[in-house]
C-alpha positions as CSV (number, residue, x, y, z in Angstrom):
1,X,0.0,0.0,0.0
2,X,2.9,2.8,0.9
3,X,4.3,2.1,-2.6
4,X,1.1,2.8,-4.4
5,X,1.0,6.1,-2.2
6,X,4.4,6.9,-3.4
7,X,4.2,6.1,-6.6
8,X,0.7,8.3,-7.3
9,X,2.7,11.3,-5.5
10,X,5.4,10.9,-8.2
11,X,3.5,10.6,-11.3
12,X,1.0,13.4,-9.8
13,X,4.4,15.7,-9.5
14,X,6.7,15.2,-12.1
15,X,6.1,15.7,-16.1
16,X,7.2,12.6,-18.0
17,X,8.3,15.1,-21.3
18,X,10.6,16.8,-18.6
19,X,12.5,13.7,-17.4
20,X,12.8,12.6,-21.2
21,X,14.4,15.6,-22.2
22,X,17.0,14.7,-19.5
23,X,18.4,12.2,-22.5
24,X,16.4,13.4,-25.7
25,X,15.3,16.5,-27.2
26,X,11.7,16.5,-27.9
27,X,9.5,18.3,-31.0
28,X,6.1,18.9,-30.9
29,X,4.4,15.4,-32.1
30,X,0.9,16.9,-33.8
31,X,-0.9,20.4,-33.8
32,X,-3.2,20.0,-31.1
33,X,0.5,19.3,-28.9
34,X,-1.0,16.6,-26.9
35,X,1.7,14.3,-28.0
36,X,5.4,14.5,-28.3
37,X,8.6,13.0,-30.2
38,X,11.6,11.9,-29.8
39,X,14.5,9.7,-30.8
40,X,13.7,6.7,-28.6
41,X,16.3,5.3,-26.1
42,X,15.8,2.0,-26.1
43,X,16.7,1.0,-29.8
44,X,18.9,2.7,-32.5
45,X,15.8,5.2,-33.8
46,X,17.2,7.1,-37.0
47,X,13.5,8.9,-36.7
48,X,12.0,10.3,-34.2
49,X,10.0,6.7,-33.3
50,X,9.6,7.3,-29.5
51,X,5.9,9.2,-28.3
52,X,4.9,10.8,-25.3
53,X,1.3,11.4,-24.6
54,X,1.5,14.4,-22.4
55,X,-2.0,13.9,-21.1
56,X,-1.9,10.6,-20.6
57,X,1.6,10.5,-19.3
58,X,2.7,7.5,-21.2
59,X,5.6,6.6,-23.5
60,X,5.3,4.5,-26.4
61,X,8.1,3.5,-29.3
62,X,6.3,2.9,-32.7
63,X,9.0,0.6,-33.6
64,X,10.4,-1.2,-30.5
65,X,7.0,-1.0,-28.3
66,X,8.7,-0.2,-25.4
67,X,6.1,1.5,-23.4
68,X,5.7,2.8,-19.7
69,X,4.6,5.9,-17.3
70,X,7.5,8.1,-16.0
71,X,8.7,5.6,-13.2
72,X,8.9,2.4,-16.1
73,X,11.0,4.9,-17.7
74,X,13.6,5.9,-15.4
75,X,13.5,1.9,-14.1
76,X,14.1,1.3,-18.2
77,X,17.1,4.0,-18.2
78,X,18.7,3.0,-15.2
79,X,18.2,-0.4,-14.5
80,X,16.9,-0.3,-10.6
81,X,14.1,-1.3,-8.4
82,X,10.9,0.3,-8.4
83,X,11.1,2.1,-5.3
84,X,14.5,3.0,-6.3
85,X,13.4,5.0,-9.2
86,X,10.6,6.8,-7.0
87,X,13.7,7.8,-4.3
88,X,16.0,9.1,-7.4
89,X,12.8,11.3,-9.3
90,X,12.0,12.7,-5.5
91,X,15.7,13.8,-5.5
92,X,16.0,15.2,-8.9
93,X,12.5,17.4,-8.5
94,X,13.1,17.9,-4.2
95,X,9.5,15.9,-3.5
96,X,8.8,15.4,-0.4
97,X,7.6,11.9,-0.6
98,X,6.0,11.5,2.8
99,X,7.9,8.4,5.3
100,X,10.3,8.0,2.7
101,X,13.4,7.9,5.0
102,X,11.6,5.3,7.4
103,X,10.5,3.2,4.1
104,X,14.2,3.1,2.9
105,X,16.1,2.3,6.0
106,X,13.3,-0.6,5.8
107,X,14.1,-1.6,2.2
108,X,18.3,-1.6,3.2
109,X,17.7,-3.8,6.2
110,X,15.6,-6.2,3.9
111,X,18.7,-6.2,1.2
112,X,21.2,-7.2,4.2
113,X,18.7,-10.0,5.4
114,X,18.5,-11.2,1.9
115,X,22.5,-10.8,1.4
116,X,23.0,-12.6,3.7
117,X,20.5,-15.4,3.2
118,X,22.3,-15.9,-0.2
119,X,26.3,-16.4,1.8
120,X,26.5,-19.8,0.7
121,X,27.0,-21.8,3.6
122,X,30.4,-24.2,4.4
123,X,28.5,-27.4,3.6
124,X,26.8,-25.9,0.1
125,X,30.3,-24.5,-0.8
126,X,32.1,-27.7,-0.5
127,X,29.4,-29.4,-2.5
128,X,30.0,-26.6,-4.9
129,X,33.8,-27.4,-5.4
130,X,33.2,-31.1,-5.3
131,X,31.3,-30.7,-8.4
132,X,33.4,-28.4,-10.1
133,X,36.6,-31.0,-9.1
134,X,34.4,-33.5,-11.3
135,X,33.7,-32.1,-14.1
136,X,35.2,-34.0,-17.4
137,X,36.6,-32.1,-20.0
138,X,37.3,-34.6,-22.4
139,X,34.1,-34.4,-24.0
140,X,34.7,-31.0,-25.9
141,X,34.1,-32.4,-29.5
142,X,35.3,-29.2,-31.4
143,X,39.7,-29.3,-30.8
144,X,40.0,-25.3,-31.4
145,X,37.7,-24.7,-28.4
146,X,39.9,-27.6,-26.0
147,X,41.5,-24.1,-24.8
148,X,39.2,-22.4,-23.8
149,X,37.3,-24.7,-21.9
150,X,39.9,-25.3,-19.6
151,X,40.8,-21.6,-19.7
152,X,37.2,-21.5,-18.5
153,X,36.4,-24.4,-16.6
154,X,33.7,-25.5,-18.9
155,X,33.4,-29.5,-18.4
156,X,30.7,-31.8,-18.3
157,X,29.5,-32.5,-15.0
158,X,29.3,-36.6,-13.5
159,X,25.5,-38.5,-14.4
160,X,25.6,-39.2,-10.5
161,X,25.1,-36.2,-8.2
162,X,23.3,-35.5,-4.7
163,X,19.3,-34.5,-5.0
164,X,19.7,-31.3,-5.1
165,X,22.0,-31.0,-8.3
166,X,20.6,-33.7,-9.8
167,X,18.7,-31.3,-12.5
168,X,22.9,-30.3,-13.9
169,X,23.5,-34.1,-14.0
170,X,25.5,-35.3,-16.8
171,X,25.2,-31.7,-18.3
172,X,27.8,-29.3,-20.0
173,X,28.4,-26.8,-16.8
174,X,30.2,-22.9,-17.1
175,X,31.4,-22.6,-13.3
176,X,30.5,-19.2,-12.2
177,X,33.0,-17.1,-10.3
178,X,32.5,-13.9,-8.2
179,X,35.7,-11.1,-9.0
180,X,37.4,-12.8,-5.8
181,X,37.4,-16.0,-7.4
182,X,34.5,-17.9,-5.3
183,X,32.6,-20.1,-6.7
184,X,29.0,-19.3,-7.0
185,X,27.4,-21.7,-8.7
186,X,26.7,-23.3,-12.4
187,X,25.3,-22.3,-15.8
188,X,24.6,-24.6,-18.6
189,X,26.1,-24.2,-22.2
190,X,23.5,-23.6,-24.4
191,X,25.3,-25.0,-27.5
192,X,22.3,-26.9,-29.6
193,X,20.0,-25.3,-31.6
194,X,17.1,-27.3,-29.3
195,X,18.4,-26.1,-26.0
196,X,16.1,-22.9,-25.1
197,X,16.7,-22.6,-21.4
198,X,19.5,-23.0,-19.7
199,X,19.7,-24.7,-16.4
200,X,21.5,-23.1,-13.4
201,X,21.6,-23.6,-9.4
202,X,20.9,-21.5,-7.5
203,X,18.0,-20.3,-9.8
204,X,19.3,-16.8,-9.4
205,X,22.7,-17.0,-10.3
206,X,22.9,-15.1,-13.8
207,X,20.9,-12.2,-12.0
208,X,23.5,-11.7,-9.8
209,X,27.0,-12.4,-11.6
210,X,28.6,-11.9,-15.0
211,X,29.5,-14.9,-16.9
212,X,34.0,-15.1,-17.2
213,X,34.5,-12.1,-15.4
214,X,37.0,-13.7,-12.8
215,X,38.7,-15.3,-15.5
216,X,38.8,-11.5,-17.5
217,X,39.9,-10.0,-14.6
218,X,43.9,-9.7,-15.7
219,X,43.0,-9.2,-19.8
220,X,40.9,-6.4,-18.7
221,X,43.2,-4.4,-17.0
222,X,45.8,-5.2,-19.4
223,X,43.7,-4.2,-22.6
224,X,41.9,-1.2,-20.6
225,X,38.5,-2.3,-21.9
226,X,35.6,-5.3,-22.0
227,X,33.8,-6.9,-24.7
228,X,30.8,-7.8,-23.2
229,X,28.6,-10.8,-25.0
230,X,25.0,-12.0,-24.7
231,X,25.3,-15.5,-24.0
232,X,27.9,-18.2,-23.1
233,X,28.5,-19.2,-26.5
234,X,29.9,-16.0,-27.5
235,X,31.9,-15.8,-24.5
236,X,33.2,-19.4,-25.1
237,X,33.8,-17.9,-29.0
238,X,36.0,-14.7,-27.9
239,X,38.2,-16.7,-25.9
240,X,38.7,-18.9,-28.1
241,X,40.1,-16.7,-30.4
242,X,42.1,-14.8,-28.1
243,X,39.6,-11.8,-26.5
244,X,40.1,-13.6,-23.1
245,X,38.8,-9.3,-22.3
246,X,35.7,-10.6,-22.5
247,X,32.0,-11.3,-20.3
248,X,28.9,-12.5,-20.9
249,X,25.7,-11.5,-19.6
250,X,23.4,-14.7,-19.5
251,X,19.8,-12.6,-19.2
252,X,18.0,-10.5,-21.6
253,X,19.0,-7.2,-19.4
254,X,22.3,-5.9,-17.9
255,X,21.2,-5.8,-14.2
256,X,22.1,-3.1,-11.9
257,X,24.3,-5.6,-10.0
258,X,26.1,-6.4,-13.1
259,X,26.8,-2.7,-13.8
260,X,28.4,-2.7,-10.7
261,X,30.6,-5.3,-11.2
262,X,31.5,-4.3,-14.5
263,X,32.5,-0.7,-13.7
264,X,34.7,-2.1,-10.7
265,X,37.5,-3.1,-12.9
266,X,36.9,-0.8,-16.3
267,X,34.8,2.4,-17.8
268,X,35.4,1.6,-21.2
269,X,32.8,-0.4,-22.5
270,X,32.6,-2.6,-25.9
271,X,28.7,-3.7,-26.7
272,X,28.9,-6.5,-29.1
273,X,25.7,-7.3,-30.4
274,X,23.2,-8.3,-33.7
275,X,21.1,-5.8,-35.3
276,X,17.9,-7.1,-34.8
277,X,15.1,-4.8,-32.8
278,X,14.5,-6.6,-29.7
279,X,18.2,-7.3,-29.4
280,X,18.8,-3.3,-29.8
281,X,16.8,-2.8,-27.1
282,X,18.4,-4.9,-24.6
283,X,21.9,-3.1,-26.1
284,X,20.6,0.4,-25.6
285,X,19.2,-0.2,-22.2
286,X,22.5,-1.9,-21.3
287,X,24.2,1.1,-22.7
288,X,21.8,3.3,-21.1
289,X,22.5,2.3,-17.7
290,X,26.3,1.9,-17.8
291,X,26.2,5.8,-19.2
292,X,24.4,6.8,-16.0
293,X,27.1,5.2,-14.4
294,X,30.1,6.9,-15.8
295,X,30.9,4.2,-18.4
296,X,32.0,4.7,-21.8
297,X,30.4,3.2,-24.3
298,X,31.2,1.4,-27.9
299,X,29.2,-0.3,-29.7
300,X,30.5,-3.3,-32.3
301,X,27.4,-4.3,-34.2
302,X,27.4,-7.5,-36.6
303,X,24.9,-8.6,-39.6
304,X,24.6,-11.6,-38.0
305,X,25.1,-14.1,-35.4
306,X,28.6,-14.7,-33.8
307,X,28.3,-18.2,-34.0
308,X,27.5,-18.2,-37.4
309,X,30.0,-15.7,-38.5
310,X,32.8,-18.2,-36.9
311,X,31.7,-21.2,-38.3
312,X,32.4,-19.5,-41.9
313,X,35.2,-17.9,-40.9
314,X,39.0,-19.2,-39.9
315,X,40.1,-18.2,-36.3
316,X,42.9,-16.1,-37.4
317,X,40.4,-14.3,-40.2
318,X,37.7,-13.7,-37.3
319,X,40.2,-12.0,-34.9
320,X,41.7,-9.8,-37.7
321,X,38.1,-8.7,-37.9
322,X,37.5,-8.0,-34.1
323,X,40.6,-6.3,-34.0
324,X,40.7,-4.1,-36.7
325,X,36.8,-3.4,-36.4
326,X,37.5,-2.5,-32.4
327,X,40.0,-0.2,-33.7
328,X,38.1,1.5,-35.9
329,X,35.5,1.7,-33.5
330,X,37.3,3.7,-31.2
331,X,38.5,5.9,-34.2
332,X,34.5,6.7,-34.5
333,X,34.9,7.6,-30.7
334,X,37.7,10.2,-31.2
335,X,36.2,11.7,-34.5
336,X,32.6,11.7,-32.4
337,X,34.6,13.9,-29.5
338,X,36.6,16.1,-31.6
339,X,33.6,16.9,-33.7
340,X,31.9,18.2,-30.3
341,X,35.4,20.4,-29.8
342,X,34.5,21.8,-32.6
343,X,31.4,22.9,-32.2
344,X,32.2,24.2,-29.0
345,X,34.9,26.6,-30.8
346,X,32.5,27.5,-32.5
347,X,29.7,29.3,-29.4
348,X,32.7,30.2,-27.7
349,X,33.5,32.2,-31.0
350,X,30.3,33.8,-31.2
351,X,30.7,35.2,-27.3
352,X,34.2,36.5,-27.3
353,X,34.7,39.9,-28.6
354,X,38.9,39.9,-28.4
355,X,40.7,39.8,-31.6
356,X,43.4,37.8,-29.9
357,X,41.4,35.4,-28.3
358,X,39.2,34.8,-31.3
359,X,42.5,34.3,-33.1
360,X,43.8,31.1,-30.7
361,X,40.6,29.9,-31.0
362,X,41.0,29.8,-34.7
363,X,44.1,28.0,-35.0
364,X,42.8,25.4,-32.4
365,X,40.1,25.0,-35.1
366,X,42.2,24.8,-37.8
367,X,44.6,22.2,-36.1
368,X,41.3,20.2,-35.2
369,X,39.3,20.2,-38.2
370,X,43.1,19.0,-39.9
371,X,42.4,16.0,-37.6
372,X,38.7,15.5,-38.2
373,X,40.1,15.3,-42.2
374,X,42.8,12.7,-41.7
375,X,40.7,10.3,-39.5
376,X,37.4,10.6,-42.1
377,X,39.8,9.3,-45.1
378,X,41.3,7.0,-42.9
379,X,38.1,5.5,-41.3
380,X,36.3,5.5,-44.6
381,X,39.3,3.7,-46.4
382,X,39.3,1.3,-43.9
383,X,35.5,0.7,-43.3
384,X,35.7,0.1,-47.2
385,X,38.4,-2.9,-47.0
386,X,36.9,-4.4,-44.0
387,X,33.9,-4.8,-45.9
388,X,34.9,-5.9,-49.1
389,X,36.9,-8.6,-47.5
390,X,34.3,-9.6,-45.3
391,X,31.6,-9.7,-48.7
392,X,34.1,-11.5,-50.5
393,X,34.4,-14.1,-47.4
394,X,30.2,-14.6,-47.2
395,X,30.5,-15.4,-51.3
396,X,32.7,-18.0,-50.4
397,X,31.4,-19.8,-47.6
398,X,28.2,-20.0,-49.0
């Protein structure tokens, strides 16, 4: 019942359209203004796809369907809890939700009862490891992958177990490891076409942690960024070919928890993902969330499937592609930043008056837009090989 209370004080107080513009600029959607538009956030909109009915207070995306009042739109951009998103739009607009204080300092001692409900206990643990200690790893059929299933423990786990694994009997297991190293619990490899839901204990385990990221740890430091991957396949394909940089996020959203995990060891972000709508979606809200963080963001979009891509590709082929398209990537980065120098030159040009000031800025422009030129030819010559080779590659294998 409080929530309820809350939650009607929220959307009584605050303007959807006003929390929007936050991260979009909105036009006016029809003549009668009830509705407006804007690039929507949740998918890559090259129109202006997402609506907000401003009497209703609801958003809508013509094209994704994301939809929602103010609160399912901050939970959306953020990635938190319901209540969570009602505390943060009280703070940004100084509501005075009434009892909030007393309601959070009830919802923090819940999280520590429930934290510590989840500490595995000494028995569970050395079940955990018993398990892990039996796993086979003769059974990987592929020889390029022999590597990295020991790299990541990936093994096929014994036909007999006690009751309460017997559901991950005589299944292909990815251990799961916390950033300290302690085991958590297991995921199953979803490697058939017919396997559609993957089996893990406890039931939830991919909520809570990022698929490699223990075994990333090192590469990430080292390389200064993550790759991060949708499902374990793709994690088990990167590290194959040498990305050992790489985690995997086993759900269909980046949770808040796994933000957190993420941005413990890195801020530089790489998204690799497919360009189909729904799977935009989960990208941009990913995205969306590690922004609000303080995470930098790339994203490495591919035409189709990573699996499928390596199965017509050689290993040594497929990482000169992930290399050189990562690179170019974060070309697209520095051209995106120095363009936004630019066009601050320019307001600051239109404010200042001095001759000699107006004349520094100048030759900063001129020694920027030199720049812009040489990565543009460079970028576009590249781009232009990187496809050809990778069209002349498809023709091939098919």
């Amino acid at each position: 019942m409080k929530m309820k209370i809350y939650r009607q004080q929220i959307i009584e107080a605050v303007r959807l359209e006003d929390v929007v513009q936050r991260y979009t600029n909105l036009y006016r959607g029809s003549k009668s203004g009830k509705t407006k538009r804007g690039k929507c956030l949740f998918h890559k909109d090259r129109g202006n796809a997402l609506r907000i009915n401003v009497t209703e207070q609801i958003y809508e995306c013509d094209v994704c369907k994301e939809r929602g009042d103010v609160i399912h739109f901050v939970q959306a951009i953020v990635g938190c809890k319901e209540f969570d998103a009602i505390r943060m739009l009280a703070e940004w607009y100084h509501i005075p939700v009434e009892q909030l204080e007393n309601f959070t300092s009830d919802t923090e001692e819940k999280r520590k009862k429930e934290s510590v409900s989840r500490l595995f206990s000494i028995h569970q643990e050395r079940e955990f490891y018993f398990i892990l200690r039996s796993l086979s790893f003769c059974q990987c059929n592929n020889p390029i992958f022999v590597y990295a299933h020991k790299l990541l423990e990936l093994g096929v786990s014994p036909t007999v177990l006690p009751d309460t694994y017997s559901h991950i009997s005589g299944r292909m297991l990815f251990p799961v490891r916390n950033g300290e190293g302690v085991l958590q619990g297991f995921v199953q490899y979803m490697g058939g076409k017919d396997q559609k839901r993957s089996v893990c204990y406890p039931k939830d385990l991919v909520n809570r942690h990022l698929l490699g990221l223990y075994h990333a740890t090192d590469s990430i430091k080292k390389c200064r960024f993550v790759y991060l991957v949708w499902n374990n396949k793709d994690l088990l394909i990167m590290h194959t070919i040498g990305f050992t940089n790489t985690v995997a996020c086993c759900e269909e959203e980046l949770t808040f928890v796994h933000v957190r995990q993420l941005l413990y060891y890195i801020n530089q972000v790489v998204i690799v993902y497919t360009e189909e709508i729904y799977k935009q979606v989960r990208t941009m809200k990913a995205a969306a969330r590690l922004s609000f963080h303080g995470a930098e963001i790339y994203y490495f979009p591919l035409s189709q499937k990573l699996s499928s891509i390596f199965l017509h590709r050689q290993t040594k082929e497929l990482e000169y592609f992930i290399r050189q398209s990562t690179r170019l990537i974060f070309l697209e980065k520095m051209k995106d930043y120095l363009f936004l120098q630019l066009e601050k030159i320019e307001l600051l040009l239109n404010e200042i008056c001095s001759f000699e000031e107006k004349l520094e800025l100048r030759a900063k422009q001129f020694l920027i837009r030199k720049k812009v030129d040489k990565l543009s030819i460079l970028l576009e010559k590249n781009w232009q090989c990187l496809y050809k080779t990778n069209q002349e590659e498809v023709k091939l294998s098919s």
